[in-house]
C-alpha positions in Angstrom: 42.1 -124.5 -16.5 42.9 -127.4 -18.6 41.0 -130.2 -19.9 41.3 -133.5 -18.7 42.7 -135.1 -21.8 45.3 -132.4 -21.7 46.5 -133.6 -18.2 46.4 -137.2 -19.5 48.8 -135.5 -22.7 51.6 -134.2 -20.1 51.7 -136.7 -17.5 52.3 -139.4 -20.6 54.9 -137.2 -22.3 56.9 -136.7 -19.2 56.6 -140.1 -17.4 56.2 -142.8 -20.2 57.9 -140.8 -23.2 61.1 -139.6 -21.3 60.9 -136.0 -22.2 61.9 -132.8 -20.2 60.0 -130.6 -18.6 60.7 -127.8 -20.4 60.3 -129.4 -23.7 56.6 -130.6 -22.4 55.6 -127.2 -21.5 56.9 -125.5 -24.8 55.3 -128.1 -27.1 51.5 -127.8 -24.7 52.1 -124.0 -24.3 51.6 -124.2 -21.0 54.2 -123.3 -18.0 57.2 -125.5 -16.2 55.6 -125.2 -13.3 51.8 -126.3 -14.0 53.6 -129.5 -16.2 55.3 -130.2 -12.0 52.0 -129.5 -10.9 50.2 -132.2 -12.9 53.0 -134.8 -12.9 52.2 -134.7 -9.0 48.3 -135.0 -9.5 46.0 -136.4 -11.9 43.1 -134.5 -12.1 43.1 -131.3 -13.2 42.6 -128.3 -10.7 39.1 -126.9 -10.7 39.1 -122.7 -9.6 36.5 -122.3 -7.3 34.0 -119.1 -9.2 35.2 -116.6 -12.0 38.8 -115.7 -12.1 39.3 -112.1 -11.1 40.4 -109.8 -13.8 41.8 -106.5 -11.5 42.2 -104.3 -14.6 38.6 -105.0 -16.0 37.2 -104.1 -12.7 39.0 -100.7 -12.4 38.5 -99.6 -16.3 35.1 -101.2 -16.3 33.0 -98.5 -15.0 34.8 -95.8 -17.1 34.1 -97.5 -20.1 30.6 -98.0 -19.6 31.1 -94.1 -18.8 32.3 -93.4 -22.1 29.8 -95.7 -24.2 26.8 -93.5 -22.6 28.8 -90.1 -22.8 29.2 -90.5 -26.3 25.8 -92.6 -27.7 24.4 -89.3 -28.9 27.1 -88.3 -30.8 28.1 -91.5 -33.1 26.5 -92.8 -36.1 26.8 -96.2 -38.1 29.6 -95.3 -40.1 31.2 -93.4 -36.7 30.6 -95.6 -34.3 32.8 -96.2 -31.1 35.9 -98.8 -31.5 38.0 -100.6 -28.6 40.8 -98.6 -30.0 39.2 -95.2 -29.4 38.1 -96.4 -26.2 41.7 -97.5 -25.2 43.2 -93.9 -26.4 40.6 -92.1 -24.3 41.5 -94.0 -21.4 45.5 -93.5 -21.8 44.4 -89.8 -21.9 43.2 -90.1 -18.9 46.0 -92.0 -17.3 44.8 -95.7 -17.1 47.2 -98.2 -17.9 45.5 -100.5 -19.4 46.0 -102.7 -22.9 44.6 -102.8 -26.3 43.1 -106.0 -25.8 42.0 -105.7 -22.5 39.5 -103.2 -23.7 38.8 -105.0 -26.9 37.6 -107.8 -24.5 35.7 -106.0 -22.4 33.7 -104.5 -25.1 33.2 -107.9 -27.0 32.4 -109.5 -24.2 29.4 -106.6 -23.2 28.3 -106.8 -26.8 27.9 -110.4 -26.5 25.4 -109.9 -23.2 23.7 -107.8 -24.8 23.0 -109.4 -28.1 20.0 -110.7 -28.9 19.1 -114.4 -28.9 17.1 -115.9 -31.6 14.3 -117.7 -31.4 14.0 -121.0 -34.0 9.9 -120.7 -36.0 7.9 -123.1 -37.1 6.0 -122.7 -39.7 2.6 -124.3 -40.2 1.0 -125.1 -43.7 -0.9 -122.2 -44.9 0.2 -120.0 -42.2 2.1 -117.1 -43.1 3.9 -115.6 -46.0 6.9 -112.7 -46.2 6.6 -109.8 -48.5 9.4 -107.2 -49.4 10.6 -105.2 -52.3 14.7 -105.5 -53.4 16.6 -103.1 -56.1 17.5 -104.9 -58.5 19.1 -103.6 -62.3 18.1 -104.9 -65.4 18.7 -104.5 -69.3 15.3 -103.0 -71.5 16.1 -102.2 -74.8 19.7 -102.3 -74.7 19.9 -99.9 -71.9 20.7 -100.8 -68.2 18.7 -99.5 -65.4 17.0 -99.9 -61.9 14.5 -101.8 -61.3 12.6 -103.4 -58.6 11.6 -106.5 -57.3 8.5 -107.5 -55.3 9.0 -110.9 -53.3 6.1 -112.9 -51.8 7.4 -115.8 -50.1 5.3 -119.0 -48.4 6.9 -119.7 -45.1 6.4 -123.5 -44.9 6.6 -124.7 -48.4 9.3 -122.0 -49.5 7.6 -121.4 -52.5 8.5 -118.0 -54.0 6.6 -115.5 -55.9 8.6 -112.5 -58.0 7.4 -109.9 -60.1 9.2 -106.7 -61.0 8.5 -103.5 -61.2 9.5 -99.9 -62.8 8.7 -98.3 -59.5 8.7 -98.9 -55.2 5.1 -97.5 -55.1 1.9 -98.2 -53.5 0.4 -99.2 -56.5 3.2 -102.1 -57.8 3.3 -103.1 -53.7 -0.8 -103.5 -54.4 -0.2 -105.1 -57.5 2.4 -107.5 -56.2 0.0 -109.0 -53.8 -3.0 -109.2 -56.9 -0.8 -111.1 -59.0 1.1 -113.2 -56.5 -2.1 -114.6 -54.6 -3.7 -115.3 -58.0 -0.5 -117.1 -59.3 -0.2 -119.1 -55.9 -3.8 -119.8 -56.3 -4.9 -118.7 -52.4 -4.1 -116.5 -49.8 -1.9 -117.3 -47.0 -3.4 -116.1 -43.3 -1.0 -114.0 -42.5 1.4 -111.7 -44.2 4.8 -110.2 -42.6 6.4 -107.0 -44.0 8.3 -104.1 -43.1 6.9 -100.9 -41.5 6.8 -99.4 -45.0 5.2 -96.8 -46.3 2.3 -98.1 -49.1 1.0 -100.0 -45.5 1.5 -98.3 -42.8 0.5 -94.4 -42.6 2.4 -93.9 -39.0 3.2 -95.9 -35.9 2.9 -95.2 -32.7 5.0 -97.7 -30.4 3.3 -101.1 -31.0 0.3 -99.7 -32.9 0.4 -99.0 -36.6 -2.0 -97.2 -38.5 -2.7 -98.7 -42.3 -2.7 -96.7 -45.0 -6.3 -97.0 -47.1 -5.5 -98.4 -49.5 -3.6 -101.2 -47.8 -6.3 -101.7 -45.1 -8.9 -102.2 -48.7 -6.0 -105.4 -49.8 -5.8 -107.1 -46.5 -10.0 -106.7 -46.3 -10.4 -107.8 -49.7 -8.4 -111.2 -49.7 -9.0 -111.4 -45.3 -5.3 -111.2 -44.3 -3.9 -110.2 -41.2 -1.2 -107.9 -42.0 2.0 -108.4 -39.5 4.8 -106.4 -39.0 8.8 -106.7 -38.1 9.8 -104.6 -35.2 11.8 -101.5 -36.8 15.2 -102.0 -37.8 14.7 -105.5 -36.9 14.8 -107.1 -40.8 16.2 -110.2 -39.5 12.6 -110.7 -38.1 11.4 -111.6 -42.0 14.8 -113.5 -42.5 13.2 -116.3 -45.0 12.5 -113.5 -47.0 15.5 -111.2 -46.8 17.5 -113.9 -47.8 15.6 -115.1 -50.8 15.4 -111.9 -51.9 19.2 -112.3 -52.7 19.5 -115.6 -53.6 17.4 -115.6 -56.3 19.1 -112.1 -57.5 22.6 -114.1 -57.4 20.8 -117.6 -58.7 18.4 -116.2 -61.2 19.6 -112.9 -62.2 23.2 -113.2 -63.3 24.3 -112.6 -65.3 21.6 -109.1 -65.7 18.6 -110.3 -67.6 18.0 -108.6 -70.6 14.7 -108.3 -73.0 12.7 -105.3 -74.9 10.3 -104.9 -71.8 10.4 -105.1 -68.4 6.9 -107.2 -68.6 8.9 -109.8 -71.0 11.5 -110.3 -67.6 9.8 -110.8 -64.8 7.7 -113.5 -66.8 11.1 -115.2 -67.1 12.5 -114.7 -64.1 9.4 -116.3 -62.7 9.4 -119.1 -65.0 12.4 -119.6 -63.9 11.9 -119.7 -60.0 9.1 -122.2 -60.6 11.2 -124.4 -62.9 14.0 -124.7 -60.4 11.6 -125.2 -57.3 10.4 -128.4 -58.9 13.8 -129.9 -57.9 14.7 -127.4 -54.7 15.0 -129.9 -51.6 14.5 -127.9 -48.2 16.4 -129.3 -44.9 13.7 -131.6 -44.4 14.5 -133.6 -47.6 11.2 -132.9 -48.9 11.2 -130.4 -52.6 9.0 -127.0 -52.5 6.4 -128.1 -55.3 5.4 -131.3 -52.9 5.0 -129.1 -49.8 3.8 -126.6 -51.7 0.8 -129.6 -52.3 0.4 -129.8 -48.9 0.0 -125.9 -48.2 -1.9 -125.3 -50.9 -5.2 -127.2 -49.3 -4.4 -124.8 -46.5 -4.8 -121.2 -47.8 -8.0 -119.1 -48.2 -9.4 -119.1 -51.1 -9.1 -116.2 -53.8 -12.2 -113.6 -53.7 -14.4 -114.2 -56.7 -12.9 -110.5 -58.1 -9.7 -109.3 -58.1 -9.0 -106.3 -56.2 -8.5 -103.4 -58.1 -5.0 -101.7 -57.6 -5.6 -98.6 -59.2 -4.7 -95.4 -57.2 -8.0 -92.3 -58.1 -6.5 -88.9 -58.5 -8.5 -86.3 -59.0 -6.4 -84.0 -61.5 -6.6 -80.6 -63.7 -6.3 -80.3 -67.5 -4.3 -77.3 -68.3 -4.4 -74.8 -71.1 -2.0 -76.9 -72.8 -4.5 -80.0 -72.5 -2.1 -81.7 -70.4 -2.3 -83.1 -66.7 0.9 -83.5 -64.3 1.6 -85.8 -61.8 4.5 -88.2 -60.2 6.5 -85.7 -62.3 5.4 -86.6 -65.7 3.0 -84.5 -67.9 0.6 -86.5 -70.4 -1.5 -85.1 -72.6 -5.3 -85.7 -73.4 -7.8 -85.0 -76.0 -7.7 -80.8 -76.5 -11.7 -80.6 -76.4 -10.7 -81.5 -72.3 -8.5 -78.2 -72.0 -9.4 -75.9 -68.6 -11.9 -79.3 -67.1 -11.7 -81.2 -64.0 -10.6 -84.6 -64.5 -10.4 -88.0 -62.8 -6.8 -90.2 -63.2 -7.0 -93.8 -62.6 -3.1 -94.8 -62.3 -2.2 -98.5 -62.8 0.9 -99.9 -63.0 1.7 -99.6 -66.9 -1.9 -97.6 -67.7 -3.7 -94.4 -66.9 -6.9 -94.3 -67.5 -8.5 -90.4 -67.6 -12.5 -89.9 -67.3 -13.7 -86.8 -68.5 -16.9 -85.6 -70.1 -18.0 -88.8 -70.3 -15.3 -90.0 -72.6 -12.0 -92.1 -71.2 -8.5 -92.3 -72.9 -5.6 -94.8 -71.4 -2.3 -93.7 -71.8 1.1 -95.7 -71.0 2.5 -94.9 -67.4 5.8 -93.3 -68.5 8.8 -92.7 -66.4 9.6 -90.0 -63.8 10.8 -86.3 -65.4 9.6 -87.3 -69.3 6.8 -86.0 -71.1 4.1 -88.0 -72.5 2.5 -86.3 -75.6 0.2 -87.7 -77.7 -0.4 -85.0 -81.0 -3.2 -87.3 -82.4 -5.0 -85.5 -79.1 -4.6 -81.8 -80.8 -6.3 -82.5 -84.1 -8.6 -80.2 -84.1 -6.3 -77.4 -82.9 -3.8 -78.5 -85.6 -6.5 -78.0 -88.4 -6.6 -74.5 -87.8 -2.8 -73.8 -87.1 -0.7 -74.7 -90.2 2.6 -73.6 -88.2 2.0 -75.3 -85.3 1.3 -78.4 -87.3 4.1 -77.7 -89.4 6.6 -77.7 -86.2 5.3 -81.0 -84.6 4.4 -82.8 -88.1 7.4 -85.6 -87.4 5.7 -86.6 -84.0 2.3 -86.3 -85.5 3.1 -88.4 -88.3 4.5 -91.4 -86.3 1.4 -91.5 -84.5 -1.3 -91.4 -87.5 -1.4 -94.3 -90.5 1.2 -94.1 -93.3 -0.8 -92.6 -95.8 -0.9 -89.3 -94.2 3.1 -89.5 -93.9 3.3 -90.8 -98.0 0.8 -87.7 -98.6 3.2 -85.1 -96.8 6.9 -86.7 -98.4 4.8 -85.9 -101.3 3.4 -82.3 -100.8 6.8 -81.1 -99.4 8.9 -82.3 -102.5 6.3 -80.2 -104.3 5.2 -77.5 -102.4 7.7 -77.2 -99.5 6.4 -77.8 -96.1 4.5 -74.6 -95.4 2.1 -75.4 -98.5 2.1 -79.2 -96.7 1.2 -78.1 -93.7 -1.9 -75.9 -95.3 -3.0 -78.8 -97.3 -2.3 -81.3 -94.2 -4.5 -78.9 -91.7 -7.5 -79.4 -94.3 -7.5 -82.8 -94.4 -6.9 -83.2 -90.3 -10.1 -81.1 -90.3 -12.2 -83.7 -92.5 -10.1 -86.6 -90.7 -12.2 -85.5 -87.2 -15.4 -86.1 -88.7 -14.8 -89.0 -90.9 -12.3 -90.8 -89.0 -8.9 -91.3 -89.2 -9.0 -94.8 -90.9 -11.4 -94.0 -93.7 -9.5 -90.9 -94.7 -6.4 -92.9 -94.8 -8.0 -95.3 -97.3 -8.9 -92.3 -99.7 -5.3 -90.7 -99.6 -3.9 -94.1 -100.6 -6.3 -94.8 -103.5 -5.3 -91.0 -104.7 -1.7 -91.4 -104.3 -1.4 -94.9 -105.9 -4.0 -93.1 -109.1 -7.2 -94.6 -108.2 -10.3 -93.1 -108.5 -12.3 -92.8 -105.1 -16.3 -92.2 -104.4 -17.0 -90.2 -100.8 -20.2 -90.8 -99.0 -21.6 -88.9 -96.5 -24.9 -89.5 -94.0 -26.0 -86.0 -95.7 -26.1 -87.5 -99.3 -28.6 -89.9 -99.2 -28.1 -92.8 -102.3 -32.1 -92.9 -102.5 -35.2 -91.4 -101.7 -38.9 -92.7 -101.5 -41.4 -90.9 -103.4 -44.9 -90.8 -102.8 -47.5 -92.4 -105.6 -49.0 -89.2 -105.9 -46.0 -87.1 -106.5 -44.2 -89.7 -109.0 -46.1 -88.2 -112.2 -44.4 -85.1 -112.0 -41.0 -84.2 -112.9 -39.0 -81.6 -111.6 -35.9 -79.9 -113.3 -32.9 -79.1 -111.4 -31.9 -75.7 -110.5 -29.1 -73.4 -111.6 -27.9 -70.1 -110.2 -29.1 -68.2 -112.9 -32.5 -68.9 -112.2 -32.5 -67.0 -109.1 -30.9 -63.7 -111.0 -34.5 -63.8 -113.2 -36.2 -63.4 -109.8 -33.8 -60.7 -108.3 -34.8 -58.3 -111.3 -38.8 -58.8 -110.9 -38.1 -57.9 -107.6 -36.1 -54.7 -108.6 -39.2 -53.9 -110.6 
């Protein structure tokens, strides 16, 4: 049906302008007869209900047929297509067109589609969280990383933090350092149904993991979740996940440690909110004022992220998990120990004692050979083979002492001579020992004291009057013969 001002178009081409009919209809793309039709009437012709599409109506039904026939048996990347559709049909002797299917099918998907509802967000009243791959340049070499997103729904303000892993304990983390650097705690936080919150589902109810339900009762959140395969649900935060990947992460940040850019990037996000003007004219920071007054306040601790894991030390004084081995002080070999994995530390409890190690990265080994000294005093081969990795780890005097000895001696005389002075480094520390060997190498004369050497010794009065020579070996042989006697 046309429009009104389209009528208005023909009858003024045809009856003021002087042109033909057939000229009228090719320029309006319209027929010769529906320009007589309107040069006879003014109005245009209204169609009383929907116009009636005989072909849809007879291919309809088979269609819908086909789209249940064949819903098991597609996947996203094989899904079903008008064309398909159209080929199946010919098979089966409709005539129908390519387009008339296409039509059909658009038109159901529209139907079916769902319809979007426009939020409000109040001050204070909820916040998005989700993680995003992101890569990133440590050291000089390129790699995966991740990023961990908090964002406030009504001022827009945005917290980001990265990560070397997608694990409970960064997703924990995330939230510590987020709600600390927005200074509160928004009432309600949105995420995904993933797995550091939610331990299963079952239809509308989801069961939290521990360690998730601790968070959300420590800083007195409610946690909320999107509907499964429904992302667009947390669309704020889906979509400043990758703007601020495109804005403030190209080109690839770069820096010696991970730590050094996520402190940039965030510097960065703050920076450039300070100016950021939202659709209502207003910039984040100043709505950011006005939310701020609204969120809970932060707990008077912080919660503590740290995953417990119960572990074993193994003959090798070494403990596995997340696919790394690390190794801990030898004395712990064959004992039951207690693992407290942060985010970049480890802390291990045993026998009273504790050592924190650096959280290293999937399928390495983390060995520390300053944890085998007492073994490597007694094994001059086995201190021989790992003395390079032994030697970074101690002070420089011990590597100037073993340069030396080797140009000597050769390295299995080093070794002996190195395994002697490990054994007296374990008793008087590594750090005095270390003093010594550099006053011997540079030619200075050094004193040793020891706790079992007293300097001096009080007398008694009564005792001071008499003197007392000192002993010598031969002495004793004097007593042996008498006793032969």
């Amino acid at each position: 049906m046309l429009r009104m001002a389209q009528v208005h178009v023909i009858r003024h081409k045809v009856l003021v302008e002087g042109l033909s009919i057939r000229r009228v209809a090719h320029e309006m793309g319209v027929s010769r007869n529906t320009v007589s039709k309107y040069l006879k009437q003014s109005q245009p012709t209204r169609r009383e209900g929907p116009r009636r599409r005989p072909v849809v109506e007879r291919v309809g039904p088979r269609i819908d047929e086909l789209l249940v026939e064949w819903s098991g048996r597609t996947t996203p990347k094989q899904r079903i297509t008008g064309t398909r559709i159209h080929r199946q049909l010919r098979e089966e002797g409709c005539e129908v067109g390519t387009t008339t299917v296409r039509m059909y099918l658009r038109e159901k998907h529209r139907q079916a589609a769902e319809v979007y509802i426009p939020l409000v967000y109040h001050p204070g009243d909820a916040a998005q969280v989700d993680f995003f791959e992101v890569t990133v340049d440590e050291q000089g070499v390129r790699r995966k990383a991740w990023k961990f997103l908090m964002r406030l729904m009504y001022s827009e303000r945005d917290f980001v933090w990265l990560y070397d892993r997608c694990d409970q304990v960064s997703f924990l983390d995330g939230h510590v350092r987020g709600f600390a650097h927005l200074g509160g705690v928004p009432q309600r936080m949105v995420y995904d149904n993933l797995t550091a919150a939610v331990k299963r589902r079952v239809k509308a109810q989801r069961e939290l993991t521990d360690r998730f339900r601790a968070l959300s009762s420590h800083y007195l959140f409610e946690p909320c979740f999107a509907r499964p395969g429904e992302g667009h649900d947390k669309g704020g935060v889906e979509a400043r996940g990758k703007g601020i990947r495109l804005a403030h992460m190209t080109p690839i940040p770069a820096a010696d440690r991970l730590t050094d850019i996520a402190a940039s990037v965030l510097a960065e996000v703050d920076e450039l909110a300070m100016n950021r003007v939202g659709r209502d004219g207003r910039t984040v920071m100043s709505k950011f004022a006005e939310e701020a007054a609204h969120l809970r306040p932060l707990p008077p601790m912080r919660f503590d992220v740290r995953r417990v894991v119960p572990v074993t030390v193994s003959r090798q004084a070494l403990i596995r998990f997340d696919g790394v081995e690390y190794s801990v002080p030898s004395e712990w070999a064959r004992l039951d120990a207690t693992a407290y994995i942060g985010v970049d530390t480890i802390d291990i409890h045993c026998l009273g004692a504790q050592v924190t190690l650096e959280r290293a990265r999937t399928g390495k080994r983390h060995v520390k050979y300053r944890h085998y000294l007492n073994e490597l005093s007694r094994k001059p081969q086995a201190l021989r083979q790992v003395a390079g990795e032994l030697l970074d780890e101690l002070e420089p005097a011990y590597r100037r002492l073993w340069d030396v000895l080797s140009d000597a001696h050769g390295q299995l005389e080093a070794a002996r001579v190195l395994a002697k002075i490990l054994a007296a480094t374990t008793t008087c520390g590594e750090d005095k020992i270390a003093r010594w060997l550099d006053q011997a190498l540079d030619g200075r004369a050094f004193v040793t004291q020891t706790a079992s050497h007293p300097q001096g010794v009080e007398v008694p009065a009564a005792l001071a009057c008499y003197a007392i020579a000192a002993g010598c070996a031969a002495d004793y042989d004097v007593l042996l013969k008498k006793v032969a006697r």
